[in-house]
DRENKOL-468231 format. One record per residue (C-alpha): residue number from 1; residue in three letters; x, y, z. Coordinates in Angstrom, 3 decimals. Example, Ala and Ser with C-alpha at 12.3 -4.5 7.8 and 13.67 -1.06 7.14 Angstrom:
2
  tiza  marba        xx        yy        zz
     1    ALA    12.300    -4.500     7.800
     2    SER    13.670    -1.060     7.140
This chain:
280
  tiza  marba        xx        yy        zz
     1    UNK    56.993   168.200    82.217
     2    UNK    60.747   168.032    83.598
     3    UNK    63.311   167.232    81.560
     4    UNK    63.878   163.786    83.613
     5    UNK    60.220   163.179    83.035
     6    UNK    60.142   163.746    79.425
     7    UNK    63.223   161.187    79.107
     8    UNK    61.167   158.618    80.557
     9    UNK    58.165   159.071    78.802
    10    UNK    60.660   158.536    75.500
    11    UNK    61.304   155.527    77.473
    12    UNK    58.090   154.372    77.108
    13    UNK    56.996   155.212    74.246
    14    UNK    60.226   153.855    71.826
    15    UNK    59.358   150.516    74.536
    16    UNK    55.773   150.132    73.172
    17    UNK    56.743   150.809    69.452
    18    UNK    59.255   147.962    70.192
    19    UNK    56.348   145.784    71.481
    20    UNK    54.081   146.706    68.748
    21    UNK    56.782   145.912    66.176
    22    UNK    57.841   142.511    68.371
    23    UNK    54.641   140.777    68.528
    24    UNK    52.317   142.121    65.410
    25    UNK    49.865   143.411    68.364
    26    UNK    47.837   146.716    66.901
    27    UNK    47.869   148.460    70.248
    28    UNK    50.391   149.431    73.312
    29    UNK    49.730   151.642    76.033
    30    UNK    51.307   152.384    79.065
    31    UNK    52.272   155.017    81.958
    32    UNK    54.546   155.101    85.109
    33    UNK    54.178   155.249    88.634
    34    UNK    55.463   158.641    90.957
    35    UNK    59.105   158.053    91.390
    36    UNK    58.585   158.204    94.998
    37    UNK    57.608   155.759    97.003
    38    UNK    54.053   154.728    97.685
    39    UNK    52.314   152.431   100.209
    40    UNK    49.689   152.008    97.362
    41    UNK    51.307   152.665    93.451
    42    UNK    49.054   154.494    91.197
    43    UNK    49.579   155.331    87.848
    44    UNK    48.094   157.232    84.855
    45    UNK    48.294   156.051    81.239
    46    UNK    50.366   158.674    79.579
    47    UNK    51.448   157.082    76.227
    48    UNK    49.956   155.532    73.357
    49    UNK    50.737   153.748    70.600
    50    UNK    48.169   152.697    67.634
    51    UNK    45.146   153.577    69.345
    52    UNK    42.021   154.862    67.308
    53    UNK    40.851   157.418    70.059
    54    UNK    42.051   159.306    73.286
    55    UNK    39.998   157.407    75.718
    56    UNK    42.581   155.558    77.562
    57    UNK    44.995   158.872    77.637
    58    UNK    45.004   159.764    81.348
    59    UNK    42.670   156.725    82.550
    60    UNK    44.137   156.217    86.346
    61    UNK    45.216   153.022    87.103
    62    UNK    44.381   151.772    91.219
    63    UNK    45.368   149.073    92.817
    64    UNK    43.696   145.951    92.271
    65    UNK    41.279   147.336    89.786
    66    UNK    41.031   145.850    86.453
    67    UNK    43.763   143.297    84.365
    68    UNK    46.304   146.604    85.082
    69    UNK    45.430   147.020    88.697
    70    UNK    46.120   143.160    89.134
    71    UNK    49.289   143.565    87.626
    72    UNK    50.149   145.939    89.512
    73    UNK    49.231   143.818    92.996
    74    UNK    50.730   141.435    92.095
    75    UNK    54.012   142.727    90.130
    76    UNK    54.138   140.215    87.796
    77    UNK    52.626   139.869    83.975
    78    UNK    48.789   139.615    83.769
    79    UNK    46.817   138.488    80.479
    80    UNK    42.755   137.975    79.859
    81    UNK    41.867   136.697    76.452
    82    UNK    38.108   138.777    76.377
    83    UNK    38.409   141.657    78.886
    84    UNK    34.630   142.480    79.301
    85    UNK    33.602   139.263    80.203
    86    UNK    36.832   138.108    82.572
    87    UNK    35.844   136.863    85.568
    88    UNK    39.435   137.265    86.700
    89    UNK    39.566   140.835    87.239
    90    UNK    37.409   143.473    87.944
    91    UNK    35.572   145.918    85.748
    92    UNK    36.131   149.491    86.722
    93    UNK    37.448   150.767    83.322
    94    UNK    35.371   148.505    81.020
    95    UNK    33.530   152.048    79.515
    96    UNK    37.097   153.083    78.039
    97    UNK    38.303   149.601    76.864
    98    UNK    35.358   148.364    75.168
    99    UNK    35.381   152.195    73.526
   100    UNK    38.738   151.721    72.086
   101    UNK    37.257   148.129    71.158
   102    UNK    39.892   145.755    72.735
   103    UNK    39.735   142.376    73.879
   104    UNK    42.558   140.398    74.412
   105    UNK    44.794   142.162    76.674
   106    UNK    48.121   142.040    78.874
   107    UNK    49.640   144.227    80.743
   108    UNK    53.384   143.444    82.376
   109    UNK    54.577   145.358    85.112
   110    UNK    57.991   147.978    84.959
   111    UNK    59.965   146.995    87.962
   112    UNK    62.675   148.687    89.384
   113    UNK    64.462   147.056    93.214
   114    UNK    61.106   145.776    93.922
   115    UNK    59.003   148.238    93.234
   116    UNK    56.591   148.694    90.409
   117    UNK    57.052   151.859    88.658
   118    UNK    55.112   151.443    85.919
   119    UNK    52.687   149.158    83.189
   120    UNK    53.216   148.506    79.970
   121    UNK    49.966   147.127    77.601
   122    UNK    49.251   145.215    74.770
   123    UNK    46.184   144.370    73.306
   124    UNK    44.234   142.964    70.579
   125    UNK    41.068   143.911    69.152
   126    UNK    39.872   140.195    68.633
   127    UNK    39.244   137.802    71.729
   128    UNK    41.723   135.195    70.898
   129    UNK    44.646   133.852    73.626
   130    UNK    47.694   135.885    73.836
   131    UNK    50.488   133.711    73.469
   132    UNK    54.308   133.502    74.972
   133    UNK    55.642   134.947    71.669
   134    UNK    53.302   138.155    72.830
   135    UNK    54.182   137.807    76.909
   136    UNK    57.642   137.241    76.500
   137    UNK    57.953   140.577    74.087
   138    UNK    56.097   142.603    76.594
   139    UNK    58.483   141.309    79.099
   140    UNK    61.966   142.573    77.388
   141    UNK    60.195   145.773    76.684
   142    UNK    59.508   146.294    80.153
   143    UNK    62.900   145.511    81.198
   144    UNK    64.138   147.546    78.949
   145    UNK    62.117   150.921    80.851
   146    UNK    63.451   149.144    83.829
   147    UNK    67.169   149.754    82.740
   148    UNK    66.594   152.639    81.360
   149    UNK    65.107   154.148    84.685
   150    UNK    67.707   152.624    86.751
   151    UNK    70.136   154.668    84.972
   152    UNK    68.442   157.888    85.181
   153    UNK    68.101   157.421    89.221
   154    UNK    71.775   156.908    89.155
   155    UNK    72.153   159.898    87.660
   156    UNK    70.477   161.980    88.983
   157    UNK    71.582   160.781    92.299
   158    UNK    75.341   161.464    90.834
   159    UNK    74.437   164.944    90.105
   160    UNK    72.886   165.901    92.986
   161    UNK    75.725   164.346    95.145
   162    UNK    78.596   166.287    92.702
   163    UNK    76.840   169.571    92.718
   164    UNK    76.636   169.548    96.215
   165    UNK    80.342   169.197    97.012
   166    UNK    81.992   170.664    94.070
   167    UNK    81.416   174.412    94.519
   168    UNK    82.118   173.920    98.193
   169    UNK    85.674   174.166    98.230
   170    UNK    85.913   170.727    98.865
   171    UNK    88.977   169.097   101.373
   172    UNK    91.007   166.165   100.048
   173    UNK    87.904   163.619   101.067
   174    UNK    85.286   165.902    99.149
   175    UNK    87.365   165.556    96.479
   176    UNK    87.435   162.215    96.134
   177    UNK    83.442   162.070    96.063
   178    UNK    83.237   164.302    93.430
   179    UNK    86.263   162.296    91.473
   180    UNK    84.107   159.294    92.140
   181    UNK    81.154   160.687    90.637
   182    UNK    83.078   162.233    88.181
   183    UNK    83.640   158.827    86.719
   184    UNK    80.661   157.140    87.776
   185    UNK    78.864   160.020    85.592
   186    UNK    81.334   159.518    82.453
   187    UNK    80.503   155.350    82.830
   188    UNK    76.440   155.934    83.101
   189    UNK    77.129   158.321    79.953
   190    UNK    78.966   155.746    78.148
   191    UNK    76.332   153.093    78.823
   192    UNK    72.822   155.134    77.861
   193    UNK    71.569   155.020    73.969
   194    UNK    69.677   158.357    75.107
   195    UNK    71.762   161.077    73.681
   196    UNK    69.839   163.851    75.391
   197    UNK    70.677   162.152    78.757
   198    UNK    74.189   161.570    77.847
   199    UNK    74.593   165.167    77.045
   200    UNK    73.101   166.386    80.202
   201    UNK    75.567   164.076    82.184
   202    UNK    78.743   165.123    80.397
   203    UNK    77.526   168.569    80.605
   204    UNK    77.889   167.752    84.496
   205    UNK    81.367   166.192    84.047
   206    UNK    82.763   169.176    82.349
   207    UNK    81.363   171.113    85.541
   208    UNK    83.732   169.289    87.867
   209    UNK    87.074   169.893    85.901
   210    UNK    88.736   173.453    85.270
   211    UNK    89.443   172.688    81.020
   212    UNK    86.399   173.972    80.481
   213    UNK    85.185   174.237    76.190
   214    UNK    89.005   174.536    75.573
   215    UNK    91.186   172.060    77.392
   216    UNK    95.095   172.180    77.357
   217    UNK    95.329   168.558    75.524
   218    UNK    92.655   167.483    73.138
   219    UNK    91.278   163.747    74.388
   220    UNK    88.835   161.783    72.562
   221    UNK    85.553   161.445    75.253
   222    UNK    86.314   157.383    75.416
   223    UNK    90.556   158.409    76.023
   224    UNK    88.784   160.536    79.203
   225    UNK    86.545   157.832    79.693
   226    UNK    89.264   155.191    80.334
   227    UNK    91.211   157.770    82.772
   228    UNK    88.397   158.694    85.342
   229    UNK    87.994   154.871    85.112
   230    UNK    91.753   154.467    86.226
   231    UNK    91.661   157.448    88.420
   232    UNK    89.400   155.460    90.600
   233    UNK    91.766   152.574    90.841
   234    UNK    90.125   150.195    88.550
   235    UNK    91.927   147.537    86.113
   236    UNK    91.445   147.557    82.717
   237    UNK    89.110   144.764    83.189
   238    UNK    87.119   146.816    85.404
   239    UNK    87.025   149.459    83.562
   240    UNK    86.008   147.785    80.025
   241    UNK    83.067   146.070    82.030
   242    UNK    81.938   149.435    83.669
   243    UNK    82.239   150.970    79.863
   244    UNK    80.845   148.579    78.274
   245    UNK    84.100   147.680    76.107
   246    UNK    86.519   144.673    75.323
   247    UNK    89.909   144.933    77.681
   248    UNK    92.381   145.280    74.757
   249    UNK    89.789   148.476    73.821
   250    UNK    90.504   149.706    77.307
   251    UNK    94.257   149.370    76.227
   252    UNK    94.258   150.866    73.073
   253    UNK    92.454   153.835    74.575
   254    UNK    95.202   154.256    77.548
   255    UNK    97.935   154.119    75.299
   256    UNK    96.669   156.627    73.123
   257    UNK    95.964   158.664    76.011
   258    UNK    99.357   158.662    77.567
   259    UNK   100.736   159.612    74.048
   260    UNK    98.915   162.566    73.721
   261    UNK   100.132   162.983    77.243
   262    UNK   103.401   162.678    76.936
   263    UNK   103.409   160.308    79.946
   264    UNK   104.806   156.771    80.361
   265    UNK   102.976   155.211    83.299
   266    UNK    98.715   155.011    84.030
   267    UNK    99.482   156.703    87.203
   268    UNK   101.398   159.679    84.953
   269    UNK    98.552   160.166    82.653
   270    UNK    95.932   160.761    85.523
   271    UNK    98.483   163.302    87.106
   272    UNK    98.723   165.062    83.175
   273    UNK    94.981   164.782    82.964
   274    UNK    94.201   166.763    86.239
   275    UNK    96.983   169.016    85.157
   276    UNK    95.342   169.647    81.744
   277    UNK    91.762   170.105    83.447
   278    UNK    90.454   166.559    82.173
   279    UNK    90.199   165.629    85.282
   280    UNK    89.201   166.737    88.820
């Protein structure tokens, strides 16, 4: 498995501990789709969380068939209260439900810009109805895959785009694509709660500035943050929503900045920074 695939599996599984945790439900399971695009998603159920056996590890997932299948179809939250005798879906993988011995069942569907990339499950191993508490749950979880993923396309797209134009040689307009992903990259780091992603992404940022392990002027990361924010030409406003921080924390973090600096102006301490190697 890649490195990008083993993040999102994490992404999975911490999202159907959180379910299991949410809603009291004894069992999650769930898998996503090929990142590329399909005229007909499949998917294979890769993760599992307080199952009793292995039966539903690797159980493919077609369009249309079965409570996930519908889901899928129809991108949008599907529930049955006994899953064997449904008349709502169909019964392709009835062998390796009833064999883990669940019932009740839902499965919501990861979306990400209109396309389903994935399912996440919860089930019960009583036939009772699955209520909004349960759906609802299922739903944030799933959303929060759906973020996640979003900001691993990003990126990845960021990376590809940077390492294609930085050892180029890059002209005055190459450079300003990699500055821009330069801080795009910093912002999607400062946003993710994975800390192997964020490493891999700053790991990249160092790549496109000359300081190297051992720059002229030590900045905090957030102090280097703020700058590739205002070497883009953003306000501080800008900048603290792209961060994910309060204005006056933008502030503080400029100001400290430009004293380490020795500058005066935001304009300065961008010049300083690309001087030091902060900055490309």
């Amino acid at each position: 498995m890649t490195a990008a695939g083993a993040g999102e599996a994490g992404d999975v599984r911490a999202a159907l501990v959180r379910l299991r945790r949410t809603t009291g439900l004894p069992v999650a399971f769930g898998g996503l789709t090929d990142a590329q695009p399909q005229a007909a998603p499949q998917l294979r159920i890769a993760e599992l969380s307080g199952t009793g056996t292995h039966v539903l590890r690797g159980l493919g997932i077609r369009l249309g068939n079965g409570l996930g299948g519908k889901a899928l179809a129809l991108a949008r939250p599907c529930a049955v209260t006994d899953y064997s005798s449904s008349r709502h879906i169909s019964h392709e993988y009835d062998a390796a439900v009833e064999a883990e011995g669940l019932r009740s069942v839902l499965a919501v569907p990861v979306v990400v810009r209109r396309r389903v990339r994935g399912l996440l499950y919860g089930a019960l191993r009583t036939a009772q109805p699955l209520g909004d508490r349960a759906l609802a749950a299922a739903v944030a979880a799933a959303r929060d895959v759906e973020q996640a993923l979003v900001v691993r396309e990003e990126a990845r797209a960021l990376v590809a785009a940077a390492r294609d134009t930085a050892p180029c040689g890059p002209g005055p307009a190459a450079w300003e694509r990699v500055r821009e992903a330069h801080g795009a990259l910093r912002a999607l780091a400062a946003r993710t709660p994975d800390a192997a992603l964020r490493c891999e992404l700053l790991a990249v940022c160092t790549t496109l500035t000359t300081a190297g392990d051992s720059p002229a002027v030590a900045l905090t990361p957030r102090e280097v943050d703020v700058l590739a924010c205002v070497a883009l030409g953003t306000t501080n406003a800008a900048a603290a929503e792209r961060l994910g921080l309060r204005p006056e924390t933008v502030k503080a973090y400029l100001r400290s900045a430009m004293r380490k600096l020795g500058v005066h102006t935001r304009w300065e301490a961008v010049v300083a920074a690309r001087r030091a190697g902060l900055l490309p």
